[in-house]
Backbone as a chain_set.jsonl record, in Angstrom:
{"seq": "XXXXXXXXXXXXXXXXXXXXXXXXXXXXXXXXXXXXXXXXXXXXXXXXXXXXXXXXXXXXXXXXXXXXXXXXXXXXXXXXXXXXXXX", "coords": {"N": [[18.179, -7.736, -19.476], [17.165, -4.745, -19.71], [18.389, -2.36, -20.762], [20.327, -3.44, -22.437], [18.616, -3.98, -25.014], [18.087, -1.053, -26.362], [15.744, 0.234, -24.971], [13.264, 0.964, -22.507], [10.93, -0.322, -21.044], [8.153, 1.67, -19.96], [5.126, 1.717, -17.922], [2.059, 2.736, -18.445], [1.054, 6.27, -17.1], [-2.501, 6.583, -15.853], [-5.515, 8.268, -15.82], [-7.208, 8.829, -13.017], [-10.391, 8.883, -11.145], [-11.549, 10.811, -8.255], [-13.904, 9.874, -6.77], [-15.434, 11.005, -4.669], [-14.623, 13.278, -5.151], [-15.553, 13.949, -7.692], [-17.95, 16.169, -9.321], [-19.866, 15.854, -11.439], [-19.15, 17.024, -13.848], [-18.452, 16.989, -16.53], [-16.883, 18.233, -17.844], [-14.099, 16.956, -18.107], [-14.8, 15.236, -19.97], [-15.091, 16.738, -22.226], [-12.907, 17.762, -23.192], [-11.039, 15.643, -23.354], [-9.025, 13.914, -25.727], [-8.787, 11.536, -26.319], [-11.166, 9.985, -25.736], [-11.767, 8.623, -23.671], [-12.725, 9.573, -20.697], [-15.881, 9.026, -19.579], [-19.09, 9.717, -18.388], [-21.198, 8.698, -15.973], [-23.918, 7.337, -15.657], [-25.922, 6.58, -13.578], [-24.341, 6.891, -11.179], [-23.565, 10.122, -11.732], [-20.763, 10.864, -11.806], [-17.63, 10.857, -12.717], [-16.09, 8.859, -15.032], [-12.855, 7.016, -15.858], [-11.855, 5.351, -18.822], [-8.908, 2.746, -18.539], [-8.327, 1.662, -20.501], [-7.865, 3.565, -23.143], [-7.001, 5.474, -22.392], [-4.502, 7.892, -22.656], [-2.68, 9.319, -20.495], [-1.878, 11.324, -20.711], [-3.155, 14.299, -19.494], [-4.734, 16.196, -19.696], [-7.771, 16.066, -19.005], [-6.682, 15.755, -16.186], [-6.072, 18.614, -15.593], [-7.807, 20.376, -16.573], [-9.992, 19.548, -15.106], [-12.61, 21.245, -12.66], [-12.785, 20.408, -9.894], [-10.618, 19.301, -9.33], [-10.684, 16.966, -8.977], [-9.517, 15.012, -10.602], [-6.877, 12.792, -10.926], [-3.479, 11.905, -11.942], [-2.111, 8.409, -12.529], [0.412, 7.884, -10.241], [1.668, 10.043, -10.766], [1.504, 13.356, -8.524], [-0.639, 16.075, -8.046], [0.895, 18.615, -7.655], [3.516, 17.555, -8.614], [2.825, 17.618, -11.553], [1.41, 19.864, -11.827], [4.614, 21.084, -11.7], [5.889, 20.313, -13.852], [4.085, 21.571, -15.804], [4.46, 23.936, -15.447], [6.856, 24.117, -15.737], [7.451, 24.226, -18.683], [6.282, 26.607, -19.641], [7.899, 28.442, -18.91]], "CA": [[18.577, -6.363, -19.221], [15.869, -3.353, -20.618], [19.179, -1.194, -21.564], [20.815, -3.519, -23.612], [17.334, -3.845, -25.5], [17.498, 0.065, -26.322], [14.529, 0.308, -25.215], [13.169, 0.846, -21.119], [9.876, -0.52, -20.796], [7.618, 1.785, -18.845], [3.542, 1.5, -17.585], [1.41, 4.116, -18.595], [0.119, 6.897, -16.252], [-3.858, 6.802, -16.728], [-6.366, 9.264, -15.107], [-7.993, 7.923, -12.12], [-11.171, 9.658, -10.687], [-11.876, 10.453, -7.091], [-15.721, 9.816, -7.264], [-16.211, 11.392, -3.591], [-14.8, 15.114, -5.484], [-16.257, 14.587, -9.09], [-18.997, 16.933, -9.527], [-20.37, 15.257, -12.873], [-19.433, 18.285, -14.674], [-18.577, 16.482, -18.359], [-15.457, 19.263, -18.326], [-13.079, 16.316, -18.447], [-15.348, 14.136, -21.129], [-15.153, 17.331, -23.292], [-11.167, 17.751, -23.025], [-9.849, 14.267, -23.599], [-8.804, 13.825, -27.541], [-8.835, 10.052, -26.834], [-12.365, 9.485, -25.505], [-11.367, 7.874, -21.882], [-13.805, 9.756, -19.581], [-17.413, 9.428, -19.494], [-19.9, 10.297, -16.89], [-21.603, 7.145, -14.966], [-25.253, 8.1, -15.624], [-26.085, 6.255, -12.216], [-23.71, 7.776, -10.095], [-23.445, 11.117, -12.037], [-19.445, 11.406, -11.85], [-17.06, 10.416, -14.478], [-14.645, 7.351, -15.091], [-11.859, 6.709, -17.213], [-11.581, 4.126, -19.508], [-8.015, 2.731, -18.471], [-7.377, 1.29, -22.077], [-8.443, 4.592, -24.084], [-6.356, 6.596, -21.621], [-2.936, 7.997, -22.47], [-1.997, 9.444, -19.69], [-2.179, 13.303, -21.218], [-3.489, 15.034, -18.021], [-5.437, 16.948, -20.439], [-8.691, 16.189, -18.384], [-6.695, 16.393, -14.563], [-5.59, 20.088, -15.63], [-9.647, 21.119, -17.008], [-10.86, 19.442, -13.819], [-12.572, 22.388, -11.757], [-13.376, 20.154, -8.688], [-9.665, 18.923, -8.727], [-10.85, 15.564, -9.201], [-8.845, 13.679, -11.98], [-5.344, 12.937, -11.146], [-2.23, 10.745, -12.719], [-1.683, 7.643, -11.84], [2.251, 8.003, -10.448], [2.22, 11.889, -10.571], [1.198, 14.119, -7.751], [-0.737, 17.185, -8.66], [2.333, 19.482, -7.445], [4.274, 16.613, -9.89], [1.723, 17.617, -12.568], [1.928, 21.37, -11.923], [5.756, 21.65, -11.575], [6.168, 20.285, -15.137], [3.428, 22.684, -16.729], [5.349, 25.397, -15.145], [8.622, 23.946, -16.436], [7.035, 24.325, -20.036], [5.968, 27.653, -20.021], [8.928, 29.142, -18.695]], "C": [[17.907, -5.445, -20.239], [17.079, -2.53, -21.454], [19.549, -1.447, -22.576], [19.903, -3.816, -25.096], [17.219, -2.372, -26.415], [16.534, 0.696, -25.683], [14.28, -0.063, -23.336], [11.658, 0.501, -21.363], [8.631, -0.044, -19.665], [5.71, 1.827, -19.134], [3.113, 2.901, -17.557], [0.902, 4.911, -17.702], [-1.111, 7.274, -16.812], [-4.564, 8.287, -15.602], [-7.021, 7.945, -13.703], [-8.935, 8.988, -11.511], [-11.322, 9.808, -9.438], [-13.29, 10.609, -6.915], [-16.547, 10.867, -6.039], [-16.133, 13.266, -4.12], [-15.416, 15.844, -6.589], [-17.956, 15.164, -8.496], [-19.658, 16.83, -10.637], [-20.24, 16.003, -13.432], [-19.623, 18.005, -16.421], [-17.233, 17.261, -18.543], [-14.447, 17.605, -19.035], [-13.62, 15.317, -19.623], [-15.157, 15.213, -22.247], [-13.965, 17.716, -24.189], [-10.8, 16.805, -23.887], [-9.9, 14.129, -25.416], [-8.656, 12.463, -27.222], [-10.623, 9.368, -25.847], [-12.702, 8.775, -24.03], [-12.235, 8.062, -20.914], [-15.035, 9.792, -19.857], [-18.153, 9.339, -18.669], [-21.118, 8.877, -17.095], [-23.036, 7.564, -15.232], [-26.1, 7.332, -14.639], [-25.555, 6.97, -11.134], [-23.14, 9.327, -10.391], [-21.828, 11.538, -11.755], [-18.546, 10.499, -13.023], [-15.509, 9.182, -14.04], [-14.591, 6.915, -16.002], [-11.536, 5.48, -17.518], [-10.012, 4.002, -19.36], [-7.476, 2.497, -20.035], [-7.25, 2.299, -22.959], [-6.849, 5.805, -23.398], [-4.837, 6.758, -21.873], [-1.864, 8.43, -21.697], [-1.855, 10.928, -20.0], [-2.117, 13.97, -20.433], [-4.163, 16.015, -18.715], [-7.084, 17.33, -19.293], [-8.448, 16.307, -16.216], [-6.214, 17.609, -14.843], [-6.594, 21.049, -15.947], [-10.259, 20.604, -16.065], [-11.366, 20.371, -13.108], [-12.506, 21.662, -10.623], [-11.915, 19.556, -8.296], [-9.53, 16.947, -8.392], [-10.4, 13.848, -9.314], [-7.434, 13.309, -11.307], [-4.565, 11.534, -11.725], [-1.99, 9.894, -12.164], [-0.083, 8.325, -11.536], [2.501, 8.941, -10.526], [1.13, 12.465, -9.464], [0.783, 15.127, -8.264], [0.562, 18.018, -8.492], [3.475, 18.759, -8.853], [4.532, 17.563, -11.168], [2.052, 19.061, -12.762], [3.503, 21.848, -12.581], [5.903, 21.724, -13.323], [5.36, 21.355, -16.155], [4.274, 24.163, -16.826], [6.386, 25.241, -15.561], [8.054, 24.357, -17.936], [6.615, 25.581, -20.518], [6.57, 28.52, -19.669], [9.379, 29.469, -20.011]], "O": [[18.143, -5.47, -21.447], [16.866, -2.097, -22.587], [19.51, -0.715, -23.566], [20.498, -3.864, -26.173], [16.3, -2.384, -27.234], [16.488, 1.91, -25.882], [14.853, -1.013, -22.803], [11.147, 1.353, -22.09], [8.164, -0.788, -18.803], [5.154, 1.934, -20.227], [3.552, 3.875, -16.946], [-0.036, 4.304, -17.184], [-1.212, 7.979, -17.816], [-3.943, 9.024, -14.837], [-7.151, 6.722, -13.644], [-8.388, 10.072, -11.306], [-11.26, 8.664, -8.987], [-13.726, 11.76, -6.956], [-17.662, 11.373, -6.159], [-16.905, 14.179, -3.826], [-15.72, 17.019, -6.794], [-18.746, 14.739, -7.653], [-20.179, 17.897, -10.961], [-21.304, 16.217, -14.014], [-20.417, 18.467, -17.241], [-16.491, 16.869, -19.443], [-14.253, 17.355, -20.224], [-12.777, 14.614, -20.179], [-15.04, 14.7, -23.36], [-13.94, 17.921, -25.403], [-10.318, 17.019, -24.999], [-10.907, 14.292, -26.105], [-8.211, 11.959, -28.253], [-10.795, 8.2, -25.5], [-13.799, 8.516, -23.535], [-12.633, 7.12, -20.229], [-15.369, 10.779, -20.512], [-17.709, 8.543, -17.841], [-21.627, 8.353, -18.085], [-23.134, 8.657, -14.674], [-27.287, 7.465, -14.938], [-26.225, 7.569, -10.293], [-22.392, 9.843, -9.561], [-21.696, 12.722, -11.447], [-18.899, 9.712, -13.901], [-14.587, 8.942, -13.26], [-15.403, 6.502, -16.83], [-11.047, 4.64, -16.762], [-9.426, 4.936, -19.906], [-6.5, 3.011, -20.582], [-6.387, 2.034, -23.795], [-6.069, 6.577, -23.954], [-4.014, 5.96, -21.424], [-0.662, 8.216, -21.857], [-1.679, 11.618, -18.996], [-1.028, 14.529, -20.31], [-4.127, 17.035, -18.026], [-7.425, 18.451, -18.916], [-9.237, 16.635, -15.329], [-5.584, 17.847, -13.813], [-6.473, 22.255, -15.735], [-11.361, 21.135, -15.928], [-10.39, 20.764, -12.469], [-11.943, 22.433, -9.846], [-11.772, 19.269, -7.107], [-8.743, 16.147, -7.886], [-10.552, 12.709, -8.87], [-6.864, 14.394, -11.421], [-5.05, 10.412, -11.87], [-1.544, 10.15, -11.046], [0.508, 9.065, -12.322], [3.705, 9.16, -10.393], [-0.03, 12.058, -9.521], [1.559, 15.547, -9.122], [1.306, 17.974, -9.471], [4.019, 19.386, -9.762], [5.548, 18.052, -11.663], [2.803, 19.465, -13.65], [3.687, 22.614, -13.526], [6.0, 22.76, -13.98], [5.91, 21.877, -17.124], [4.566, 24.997, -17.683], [7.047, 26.242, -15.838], [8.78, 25.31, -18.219], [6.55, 25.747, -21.736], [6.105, 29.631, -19.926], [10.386, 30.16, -20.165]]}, "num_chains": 1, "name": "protein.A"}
């Protein structure tokens, strides 16, 4: 039982790319404070290192092409909470 543990054990949300909307821009390689995205220099779009990745959303919120998103969060998700924060 995780509760009586203290302690809930949950799986990180990483970035995941959709390769058909990246536009190789570098926006999200320039963002990330943990180093996670870098651009494919074959296929000119960018993919995140799952292990590097904390799950931030730093680089799906500087995406212009709409790209990046959270594992396990929905942009709308993603949004609602920004908007909860700056209320």
């Amino acid at each position: 039982m995780p509760l009586i543990r203290g302690a809930v054990q949950v799986e990180a949300a990483t970035a995941v790319v959709d390769v058909e909307e990246c536009a190789g821009c570098g926006t999200c390689v320039e963002v990330c404070p943990y180093g996670a995205p870098a651009l494919d220099p074959y296929l000119n779009v960018s993919v995140v290192n799952a292990v590097l990745c904390k799950g931030c959303g730093a680089c799906a919120s500087a995406c212009p092409s709409k790209a990046i998103h959270l594992q396990r969060f929905t942009p709308g998700q993603i949004l609602a909470q920004v908007e909860a924060l700056v209320e």
